[in-house]
Backbone as a printed PyTorch tensor [residue, N CA C, xyz], in Angstrom:
tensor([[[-16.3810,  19.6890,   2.6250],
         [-15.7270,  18.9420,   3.6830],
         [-14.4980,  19.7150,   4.1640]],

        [[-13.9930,  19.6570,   5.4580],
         [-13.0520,  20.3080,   5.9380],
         [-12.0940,  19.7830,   5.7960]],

        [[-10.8150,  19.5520,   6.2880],
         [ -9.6040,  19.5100,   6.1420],
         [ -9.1660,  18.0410,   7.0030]],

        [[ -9.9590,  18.4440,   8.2860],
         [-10.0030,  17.3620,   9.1480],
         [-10.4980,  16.2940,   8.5100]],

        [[-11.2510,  16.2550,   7.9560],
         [-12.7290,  14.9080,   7.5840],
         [-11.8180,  14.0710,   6.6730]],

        [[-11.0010,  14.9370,   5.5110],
         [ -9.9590,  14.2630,   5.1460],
         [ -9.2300,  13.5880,   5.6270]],

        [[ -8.1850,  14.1730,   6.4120],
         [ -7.1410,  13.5840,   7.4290],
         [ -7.6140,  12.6930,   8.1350]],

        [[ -8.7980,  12.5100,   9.0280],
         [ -9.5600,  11.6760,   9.5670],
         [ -9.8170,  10.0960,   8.5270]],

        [[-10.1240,  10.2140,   7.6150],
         [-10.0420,   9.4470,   6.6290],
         [ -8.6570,   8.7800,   6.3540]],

        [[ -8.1040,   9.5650,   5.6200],
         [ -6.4800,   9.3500,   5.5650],
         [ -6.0190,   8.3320,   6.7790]],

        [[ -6.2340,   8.7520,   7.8300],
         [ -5.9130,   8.0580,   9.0900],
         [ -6.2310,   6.6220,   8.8700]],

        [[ -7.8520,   7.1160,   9.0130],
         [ -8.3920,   5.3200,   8.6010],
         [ -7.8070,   4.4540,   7.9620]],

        [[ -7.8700,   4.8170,   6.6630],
         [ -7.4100,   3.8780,   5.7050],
         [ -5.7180,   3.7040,   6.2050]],

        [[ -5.3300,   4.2260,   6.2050],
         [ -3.8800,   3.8590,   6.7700],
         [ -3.6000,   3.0890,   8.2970]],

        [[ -4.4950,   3.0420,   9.2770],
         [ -4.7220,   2.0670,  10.1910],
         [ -5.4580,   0.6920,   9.5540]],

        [[ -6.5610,   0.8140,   8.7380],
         [ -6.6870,  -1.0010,   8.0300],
         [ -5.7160,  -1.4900,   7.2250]],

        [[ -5.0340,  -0.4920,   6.5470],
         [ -3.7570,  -1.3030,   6.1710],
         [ -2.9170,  -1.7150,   7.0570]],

        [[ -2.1510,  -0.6320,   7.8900],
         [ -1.5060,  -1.0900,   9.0670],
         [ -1.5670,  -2.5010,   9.8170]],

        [[ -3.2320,  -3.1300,   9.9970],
         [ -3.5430,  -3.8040,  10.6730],
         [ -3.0340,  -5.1130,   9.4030]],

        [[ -3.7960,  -4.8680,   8.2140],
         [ -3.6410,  -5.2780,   7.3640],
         [ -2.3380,  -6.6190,   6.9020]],

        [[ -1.0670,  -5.3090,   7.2310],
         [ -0.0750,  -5.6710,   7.0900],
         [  0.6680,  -6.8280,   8.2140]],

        [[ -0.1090,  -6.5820,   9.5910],
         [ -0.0140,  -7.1810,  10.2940],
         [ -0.3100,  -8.1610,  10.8620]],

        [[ -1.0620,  -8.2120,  10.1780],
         [ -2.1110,  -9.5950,  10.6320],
         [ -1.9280, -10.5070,   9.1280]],

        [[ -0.4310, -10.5160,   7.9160],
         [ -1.1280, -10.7840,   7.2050],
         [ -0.9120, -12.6220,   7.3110]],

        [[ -1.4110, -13.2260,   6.2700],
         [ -1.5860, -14.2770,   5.9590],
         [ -0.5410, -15.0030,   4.5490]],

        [[ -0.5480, -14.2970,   3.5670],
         [ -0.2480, -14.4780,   2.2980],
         [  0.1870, -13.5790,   1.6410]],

        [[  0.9490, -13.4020,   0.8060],
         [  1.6210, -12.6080,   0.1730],
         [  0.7440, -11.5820,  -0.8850]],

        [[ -0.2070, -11.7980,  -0.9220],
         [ -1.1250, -11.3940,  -1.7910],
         [ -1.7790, -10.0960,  -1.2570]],

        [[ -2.1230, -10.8840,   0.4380],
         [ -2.9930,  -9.6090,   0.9750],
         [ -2.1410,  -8.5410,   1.4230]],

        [[ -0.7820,  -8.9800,   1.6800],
         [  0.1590,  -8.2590,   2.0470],
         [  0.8130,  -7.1950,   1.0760]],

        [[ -0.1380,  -7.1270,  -0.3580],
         [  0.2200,  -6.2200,  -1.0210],
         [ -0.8240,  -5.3120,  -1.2140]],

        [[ -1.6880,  -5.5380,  -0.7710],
         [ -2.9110,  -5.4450,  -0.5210],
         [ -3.2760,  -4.0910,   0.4640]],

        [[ -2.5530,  -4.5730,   1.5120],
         [ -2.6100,  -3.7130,   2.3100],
         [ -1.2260,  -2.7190,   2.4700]],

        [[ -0.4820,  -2.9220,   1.6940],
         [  0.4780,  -1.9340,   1.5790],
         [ -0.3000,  -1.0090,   0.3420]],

        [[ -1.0960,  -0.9520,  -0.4110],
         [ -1.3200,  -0.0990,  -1.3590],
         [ -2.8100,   0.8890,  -0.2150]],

        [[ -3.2030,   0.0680,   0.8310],
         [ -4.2810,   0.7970,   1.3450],
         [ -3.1140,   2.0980,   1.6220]],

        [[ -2.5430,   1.8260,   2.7320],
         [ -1.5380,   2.6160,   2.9990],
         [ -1.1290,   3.5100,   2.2650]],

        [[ -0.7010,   2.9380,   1.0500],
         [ -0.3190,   4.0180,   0.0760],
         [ -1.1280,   5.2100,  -0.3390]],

        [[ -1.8830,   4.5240,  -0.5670],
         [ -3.3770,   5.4970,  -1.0480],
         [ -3.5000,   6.3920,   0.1400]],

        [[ -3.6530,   5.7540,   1.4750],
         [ -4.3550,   6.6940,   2.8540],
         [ -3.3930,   7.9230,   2.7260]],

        [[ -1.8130,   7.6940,   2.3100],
         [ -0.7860,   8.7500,   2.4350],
         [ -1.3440,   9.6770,   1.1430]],

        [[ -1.6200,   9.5190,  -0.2250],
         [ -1.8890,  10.1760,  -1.0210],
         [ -3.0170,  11.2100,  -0.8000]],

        [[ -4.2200,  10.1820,   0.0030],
         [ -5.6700,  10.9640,   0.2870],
         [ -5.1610,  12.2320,   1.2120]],

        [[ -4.2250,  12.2070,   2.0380],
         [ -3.5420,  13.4580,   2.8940],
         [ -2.5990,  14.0560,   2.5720]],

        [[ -2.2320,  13.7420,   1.4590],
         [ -0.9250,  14.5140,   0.4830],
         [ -2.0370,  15.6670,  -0.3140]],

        [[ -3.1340,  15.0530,  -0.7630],
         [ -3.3890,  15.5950,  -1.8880],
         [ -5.0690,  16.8670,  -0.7870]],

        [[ -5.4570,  16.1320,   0.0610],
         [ -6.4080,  16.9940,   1.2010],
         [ -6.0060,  18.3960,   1.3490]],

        [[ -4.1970,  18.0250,   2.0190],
         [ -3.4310,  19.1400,   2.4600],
         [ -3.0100,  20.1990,   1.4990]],

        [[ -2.7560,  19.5920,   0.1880],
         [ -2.0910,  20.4720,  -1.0250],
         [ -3.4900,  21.5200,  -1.4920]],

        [[ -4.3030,  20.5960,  -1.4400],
         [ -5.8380,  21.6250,  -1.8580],
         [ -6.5600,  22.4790,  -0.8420]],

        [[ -6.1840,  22.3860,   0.5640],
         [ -5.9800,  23.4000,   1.3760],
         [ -5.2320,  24.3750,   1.5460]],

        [[ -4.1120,  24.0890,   1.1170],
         [ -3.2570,  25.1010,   1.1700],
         [ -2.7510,  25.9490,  -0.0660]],

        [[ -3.7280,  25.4740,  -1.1350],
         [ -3.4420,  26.2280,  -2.4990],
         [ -1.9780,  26.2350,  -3.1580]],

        [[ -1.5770,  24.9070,  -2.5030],
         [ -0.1110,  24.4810,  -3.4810],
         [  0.2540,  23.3570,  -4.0420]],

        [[  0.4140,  23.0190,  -5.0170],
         [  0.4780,  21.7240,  -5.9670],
         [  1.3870,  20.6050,  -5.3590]],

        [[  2.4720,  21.2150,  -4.7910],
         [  3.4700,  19.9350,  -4.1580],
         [  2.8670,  18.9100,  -3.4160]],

        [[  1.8080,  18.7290,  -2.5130],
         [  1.4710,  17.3360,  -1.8900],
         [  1.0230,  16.8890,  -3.2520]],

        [[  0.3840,  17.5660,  -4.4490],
         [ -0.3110,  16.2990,  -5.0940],
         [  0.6750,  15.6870,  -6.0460]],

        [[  1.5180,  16.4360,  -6.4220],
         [  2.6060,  16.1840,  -7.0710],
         [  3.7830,  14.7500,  -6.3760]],

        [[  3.5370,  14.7910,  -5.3120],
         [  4.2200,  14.1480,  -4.3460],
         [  3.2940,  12.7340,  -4.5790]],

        [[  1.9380,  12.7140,  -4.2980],
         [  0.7450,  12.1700,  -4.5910],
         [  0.6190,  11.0000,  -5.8920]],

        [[  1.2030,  11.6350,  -6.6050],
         [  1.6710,  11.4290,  -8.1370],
         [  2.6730,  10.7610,  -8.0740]],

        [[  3.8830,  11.2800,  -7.5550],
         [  5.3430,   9.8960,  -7.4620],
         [  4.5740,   8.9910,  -7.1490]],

        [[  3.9220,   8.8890,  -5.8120],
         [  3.6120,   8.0810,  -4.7720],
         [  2.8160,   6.9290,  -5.7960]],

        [[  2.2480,   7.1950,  -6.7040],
         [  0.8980,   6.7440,  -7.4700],
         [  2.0240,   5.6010,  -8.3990]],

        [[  3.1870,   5.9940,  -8.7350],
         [  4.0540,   5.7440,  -9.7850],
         [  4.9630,   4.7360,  -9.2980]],

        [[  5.1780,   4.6890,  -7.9660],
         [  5.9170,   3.9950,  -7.3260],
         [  5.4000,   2.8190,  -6.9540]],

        [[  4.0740,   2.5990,  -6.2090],
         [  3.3980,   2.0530,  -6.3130],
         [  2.9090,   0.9180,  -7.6550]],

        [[  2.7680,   1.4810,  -8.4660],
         [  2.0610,   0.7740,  -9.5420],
         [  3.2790,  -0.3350,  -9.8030]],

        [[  4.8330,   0.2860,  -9.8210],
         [  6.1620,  -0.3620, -10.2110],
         [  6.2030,  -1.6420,  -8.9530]],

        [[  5.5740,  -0.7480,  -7.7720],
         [  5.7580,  -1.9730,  -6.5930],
         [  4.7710,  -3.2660,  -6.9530]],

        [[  3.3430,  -3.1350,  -7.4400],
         [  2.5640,  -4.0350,  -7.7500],
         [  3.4830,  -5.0100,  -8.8570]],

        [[  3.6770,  -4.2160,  -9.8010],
         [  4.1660,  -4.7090, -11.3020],
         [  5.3380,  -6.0170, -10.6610]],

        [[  6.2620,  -5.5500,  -9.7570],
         [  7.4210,  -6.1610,  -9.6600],
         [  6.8330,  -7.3660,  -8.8710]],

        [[  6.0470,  -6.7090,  -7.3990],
         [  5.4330,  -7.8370,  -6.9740],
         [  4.5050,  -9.1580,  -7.5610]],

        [[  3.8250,  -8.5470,  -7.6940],
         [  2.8640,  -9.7140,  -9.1890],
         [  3.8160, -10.8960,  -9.1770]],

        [[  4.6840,  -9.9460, -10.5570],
         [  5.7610, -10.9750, -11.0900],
         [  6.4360, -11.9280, -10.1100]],

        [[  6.7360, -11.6420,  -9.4310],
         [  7.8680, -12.7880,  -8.1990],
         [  6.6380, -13.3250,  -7.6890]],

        [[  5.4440, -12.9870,  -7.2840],
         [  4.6710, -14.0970,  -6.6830],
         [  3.9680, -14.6170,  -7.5040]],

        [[  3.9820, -14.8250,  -8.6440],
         [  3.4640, -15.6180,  -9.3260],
         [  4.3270, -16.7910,  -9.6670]],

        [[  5.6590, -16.2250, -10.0590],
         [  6.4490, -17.4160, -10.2010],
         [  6.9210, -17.9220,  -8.5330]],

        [[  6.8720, -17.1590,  -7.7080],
         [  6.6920, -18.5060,  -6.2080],
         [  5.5120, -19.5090,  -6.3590]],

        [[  4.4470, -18.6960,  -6.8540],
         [  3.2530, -19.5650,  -7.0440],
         [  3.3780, -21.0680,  -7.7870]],

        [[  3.9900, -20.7640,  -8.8350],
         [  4.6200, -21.9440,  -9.8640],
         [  5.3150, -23.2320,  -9.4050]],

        [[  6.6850, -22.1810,  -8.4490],
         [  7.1930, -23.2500,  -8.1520],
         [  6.9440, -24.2930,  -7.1080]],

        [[  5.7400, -23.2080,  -5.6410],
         [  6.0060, -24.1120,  -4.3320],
         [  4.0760, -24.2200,  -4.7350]],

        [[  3.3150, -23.8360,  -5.4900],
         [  2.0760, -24.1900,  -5.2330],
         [  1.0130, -23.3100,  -3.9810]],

        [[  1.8460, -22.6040,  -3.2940],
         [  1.0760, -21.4480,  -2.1640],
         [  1.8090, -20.0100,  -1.6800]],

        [[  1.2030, -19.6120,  -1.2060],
         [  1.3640, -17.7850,  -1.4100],
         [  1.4640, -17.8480,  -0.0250]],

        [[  1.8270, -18.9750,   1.2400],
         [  1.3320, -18.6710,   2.3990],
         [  3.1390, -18.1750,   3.1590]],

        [[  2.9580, -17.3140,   3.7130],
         [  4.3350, -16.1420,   4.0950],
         [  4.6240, -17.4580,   5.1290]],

        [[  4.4320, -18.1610,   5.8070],
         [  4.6980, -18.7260,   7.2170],
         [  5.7540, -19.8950,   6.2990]],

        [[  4.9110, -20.2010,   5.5900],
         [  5.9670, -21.2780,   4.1800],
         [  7.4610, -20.7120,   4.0990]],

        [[  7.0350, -19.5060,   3.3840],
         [  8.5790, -18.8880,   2.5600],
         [  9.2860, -18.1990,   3.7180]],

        [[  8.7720, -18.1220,   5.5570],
         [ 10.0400, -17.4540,   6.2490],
         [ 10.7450, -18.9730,   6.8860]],

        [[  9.5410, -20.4170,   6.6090],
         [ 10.5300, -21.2690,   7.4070],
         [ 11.7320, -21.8650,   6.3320]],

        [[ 11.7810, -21.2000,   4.6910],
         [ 12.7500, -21.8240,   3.9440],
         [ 13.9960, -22.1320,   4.6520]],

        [[ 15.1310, -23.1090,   4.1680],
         [ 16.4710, -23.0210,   4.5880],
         [ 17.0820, -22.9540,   3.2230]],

        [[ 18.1080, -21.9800,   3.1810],
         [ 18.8210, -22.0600,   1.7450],
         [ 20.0040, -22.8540,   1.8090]]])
């Protein structure tokens, strides 16, 4: 596969997240589609680094992988205990709160 077919890809997946993110519904899918994203950036971090015979995109690839996992971990946690307290995950809920 060429270089393009990658990137072309990469693209993709980073436009259904995009959309993803935008269209979302719930807090759930909205993490959902931030990890498509994540990934689409890695699939062209790591395309480009193996084209060009240098380790830094995948290495980069690798934070990216690490950061991520911490973003799930943290997320999880807080929406589960929203889950607890209000009974729904729905975002339209938690932006009309008043504190």
């Amino acid at each position: 596969m060429t270089l393009n077919a990658y990137l072309i890809l990469s693209t993709i997946l980073f436009c259904i997240g995009l959309i993803g993110v935008i269209k979302r519904k719930n807090v759930l899918m909205l993490f959902f589609s931030t990890e498509i994203m994540l990934n689409a950036v890695n699939v062209g971090l790591a395309a480009v680094s193996k084209f060009h015979g240098d380790l830094t995109g995948q290495m980069f690839a690798f934070f990216i992988i690490a950061v991520a996992a911490a973003e799930v971990a943290i997320g999880l946690g807080l929406l589960i205990m929203w889950y607890k307290r209000t009974g729904s995950i729905n975002l339209d809920e938690i932006a009309g709160m008043k504190g």
